[in-house]
C-alpha positions in Angstrom: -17.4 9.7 -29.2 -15.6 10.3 -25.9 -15.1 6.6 -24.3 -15.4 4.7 -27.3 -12.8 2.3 -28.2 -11.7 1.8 -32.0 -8.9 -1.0 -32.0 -6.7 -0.2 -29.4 -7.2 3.4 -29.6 -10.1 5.3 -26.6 -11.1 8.3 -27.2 -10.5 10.8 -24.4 -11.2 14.0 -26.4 -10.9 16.7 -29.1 -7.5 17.3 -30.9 -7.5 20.9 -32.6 -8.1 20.1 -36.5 -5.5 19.4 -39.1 -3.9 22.7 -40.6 -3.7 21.2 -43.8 -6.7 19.4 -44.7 -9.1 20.5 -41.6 -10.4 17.5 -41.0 -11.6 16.9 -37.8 -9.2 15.0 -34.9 -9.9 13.2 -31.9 -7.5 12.7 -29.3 -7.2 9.2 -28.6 -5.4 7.2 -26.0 -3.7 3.3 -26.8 -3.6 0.7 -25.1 0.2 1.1 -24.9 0.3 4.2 -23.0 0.7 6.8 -26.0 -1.6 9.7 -27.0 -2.2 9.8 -30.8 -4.4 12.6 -32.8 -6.4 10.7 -35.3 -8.8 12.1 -37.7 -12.3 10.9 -37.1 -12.6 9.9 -40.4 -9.7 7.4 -40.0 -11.0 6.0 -36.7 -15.0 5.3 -38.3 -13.3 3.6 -41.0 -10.9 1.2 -39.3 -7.8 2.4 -40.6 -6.3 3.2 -37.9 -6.3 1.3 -34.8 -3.0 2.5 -32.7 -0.1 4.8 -32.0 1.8 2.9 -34.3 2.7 0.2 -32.0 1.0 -2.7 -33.4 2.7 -1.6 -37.2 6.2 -1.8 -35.2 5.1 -5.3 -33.1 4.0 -7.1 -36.5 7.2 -5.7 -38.1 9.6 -7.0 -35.1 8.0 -10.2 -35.0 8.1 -10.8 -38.7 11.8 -9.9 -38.6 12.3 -12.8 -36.1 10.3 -15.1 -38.0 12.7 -14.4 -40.6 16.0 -14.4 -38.7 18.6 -17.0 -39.3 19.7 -18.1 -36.5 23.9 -18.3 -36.9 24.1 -20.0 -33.6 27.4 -22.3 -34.0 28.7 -21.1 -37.7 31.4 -19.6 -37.9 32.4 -16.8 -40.0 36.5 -16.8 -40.4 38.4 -16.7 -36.9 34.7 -15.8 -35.0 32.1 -18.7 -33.7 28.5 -17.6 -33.1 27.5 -18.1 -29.5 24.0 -16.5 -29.3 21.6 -13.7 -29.8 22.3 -11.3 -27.2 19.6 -8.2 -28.7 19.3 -5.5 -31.0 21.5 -2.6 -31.9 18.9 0.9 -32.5 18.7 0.0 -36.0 17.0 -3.3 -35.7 20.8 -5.3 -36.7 20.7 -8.2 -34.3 23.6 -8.7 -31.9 25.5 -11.6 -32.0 27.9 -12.4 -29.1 30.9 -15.1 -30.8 33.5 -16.3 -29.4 37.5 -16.2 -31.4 40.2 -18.7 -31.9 42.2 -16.1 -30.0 39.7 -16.8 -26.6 38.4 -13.3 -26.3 34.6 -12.6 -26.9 32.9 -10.0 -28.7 29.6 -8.6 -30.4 28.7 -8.4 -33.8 26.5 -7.4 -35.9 24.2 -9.7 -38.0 25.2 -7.5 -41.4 28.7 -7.5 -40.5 28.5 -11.1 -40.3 26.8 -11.6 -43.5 28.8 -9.3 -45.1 32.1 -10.9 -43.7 33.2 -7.6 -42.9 34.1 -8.5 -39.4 35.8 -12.1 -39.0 37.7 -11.7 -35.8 37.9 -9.9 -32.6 40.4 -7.4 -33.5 43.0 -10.0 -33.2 43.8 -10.2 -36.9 44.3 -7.3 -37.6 46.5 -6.2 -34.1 48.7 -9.5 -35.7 49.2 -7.7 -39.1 49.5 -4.2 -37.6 52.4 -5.7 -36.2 54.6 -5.4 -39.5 54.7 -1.2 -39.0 56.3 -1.6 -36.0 54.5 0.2 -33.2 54.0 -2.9 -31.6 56.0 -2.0 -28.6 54.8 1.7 -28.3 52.7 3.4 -26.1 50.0 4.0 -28.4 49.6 0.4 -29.7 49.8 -0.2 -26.1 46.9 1.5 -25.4 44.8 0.1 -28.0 45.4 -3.6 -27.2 43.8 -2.5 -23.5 41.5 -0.5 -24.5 40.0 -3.5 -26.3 40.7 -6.1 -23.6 38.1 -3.9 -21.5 35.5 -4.2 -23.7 36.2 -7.7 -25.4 38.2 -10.0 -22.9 35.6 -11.6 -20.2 38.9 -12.5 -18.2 40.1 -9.2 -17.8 39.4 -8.1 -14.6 37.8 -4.5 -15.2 35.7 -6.3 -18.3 32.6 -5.9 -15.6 33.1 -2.3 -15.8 33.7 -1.8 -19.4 32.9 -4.8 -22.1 30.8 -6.7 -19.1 27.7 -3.1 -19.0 28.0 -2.9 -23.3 30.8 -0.3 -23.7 32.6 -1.0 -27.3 35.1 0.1 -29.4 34.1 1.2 -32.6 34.5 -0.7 -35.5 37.0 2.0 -37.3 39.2 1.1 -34.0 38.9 -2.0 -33.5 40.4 -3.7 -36.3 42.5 -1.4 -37.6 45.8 0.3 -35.1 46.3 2.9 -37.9 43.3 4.6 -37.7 43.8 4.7 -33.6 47.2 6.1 -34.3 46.3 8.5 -36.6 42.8 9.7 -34.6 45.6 9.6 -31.4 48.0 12.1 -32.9 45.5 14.5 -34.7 44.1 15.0 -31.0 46.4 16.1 -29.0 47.9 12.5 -27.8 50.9 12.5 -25.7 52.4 9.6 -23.8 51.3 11.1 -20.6 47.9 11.9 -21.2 44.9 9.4 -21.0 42.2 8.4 -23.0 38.8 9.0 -21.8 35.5 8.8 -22.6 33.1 12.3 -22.7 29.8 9.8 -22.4 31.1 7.5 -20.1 28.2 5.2 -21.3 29.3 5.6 -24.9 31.6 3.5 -27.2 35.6 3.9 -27.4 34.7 6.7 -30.6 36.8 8.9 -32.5 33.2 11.6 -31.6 33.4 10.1 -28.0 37.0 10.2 -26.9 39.7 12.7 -25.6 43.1 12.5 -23.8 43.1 13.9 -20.3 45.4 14.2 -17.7 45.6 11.7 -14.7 44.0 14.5 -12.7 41.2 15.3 -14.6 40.3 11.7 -15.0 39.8 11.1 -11.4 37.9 13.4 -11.1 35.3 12.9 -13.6 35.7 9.2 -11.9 34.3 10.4 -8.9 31.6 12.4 -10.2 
């Protein structure tokens, strides 16, 4: 059966034989690139005819088909701007735009689920009322979201502008910052850096480092 061609699967050779049931398996190759042991019996009666990749195509196209397109609603202080991708769960990203000016990406589910309705600004105005507007830490956390959020900051390129974030228990809510910030070892001469410096602001991806240390990880 070497050479023949079932679907988008070609048989290139012999796969050693399922533990289990025994059956014999053929090593096949798909048009995609992949490698995929299929029983024989699977590929003789059509029920099988790729890696997987055609399942996961017809799945992602029938997810578009079904997508509503939120271009220009708005959902409380955010408008919808466009489709900018897909986070790796399949939620589409939406970049909007707030009343405030700044920009940011949301989720579809935390659209339709109302769960996110601004860019952080809403909740920086009512964090306000404990009074740590004026400290170090709040401080902090209103630029550490002007990276990622305000296209007219001028280090956005480096931070917002290549898809760093801040994650959603941050980025509406100071007291969670504040409390993350002084359960780790925060002090007002320490900064906060990122371990994956292609990850997300994250409580699992953020620590406070001195000056020092952080130019150097900056020039490795």
């Amino acid at each position: 059966m070497i050479g023949e061609k079932f679907g988008r699967l070609t048989v290139i050779g012999q796969a050693p034989s399922d533990p289990k049931s025994k059956n014999v398996r053929l090593l096949c190759k798909c048009d995609c690139g992949n490698e995929k042991a299929v029983a024989r019996t699977q590929l003789k009666n059509n029920k099988t005819k790729s890696c997987g990749c055609f399942r996961k195509e017809k799945t992602k196209k029938l997810g578009e088909k079904n997508l509503t397109d939120e271009t220009g609603n708005r959902f409380g202080r955010l408008i919808v701007i466009k489709k900018i991708g897909r986070y790796n769960n399949g939620n589409v990203k939406w970049l909007c735009k707030c009343d405030c000016g700044n920009e940011t990406i949301v989720g579809s589910h935390n659209l339709r689920t109302k769960s996110i309705l601004s860019c952080g600004c809403f909740h920086a105005e009512q964090n306000t009322v404990h009074g740590m507007s004026n400290t170090n830490l709040y401080s902090r956390w209103i630029s550490m979201k002007k990276r990622c959020y305000n296209s007219n900051e001028k280090c956005f390129k480096d931070y917002g502008g290549r898809g760093i974030f801040v994650d959603e228990l941050w980025r509406d809510n100071f007291k969670e910052f504040y409390d993350w910030a002084t359960s780790n070892g925060w002090n007002p001469e320490l900064e906060l850096d990122r371990i994956d410096n292609n990850g997300p602001y994250s409580p699992e991806n953020c620590r406070w480092i001195t000056h020092q240390q952080n130019c150097i990880n900056r020039i490795r």
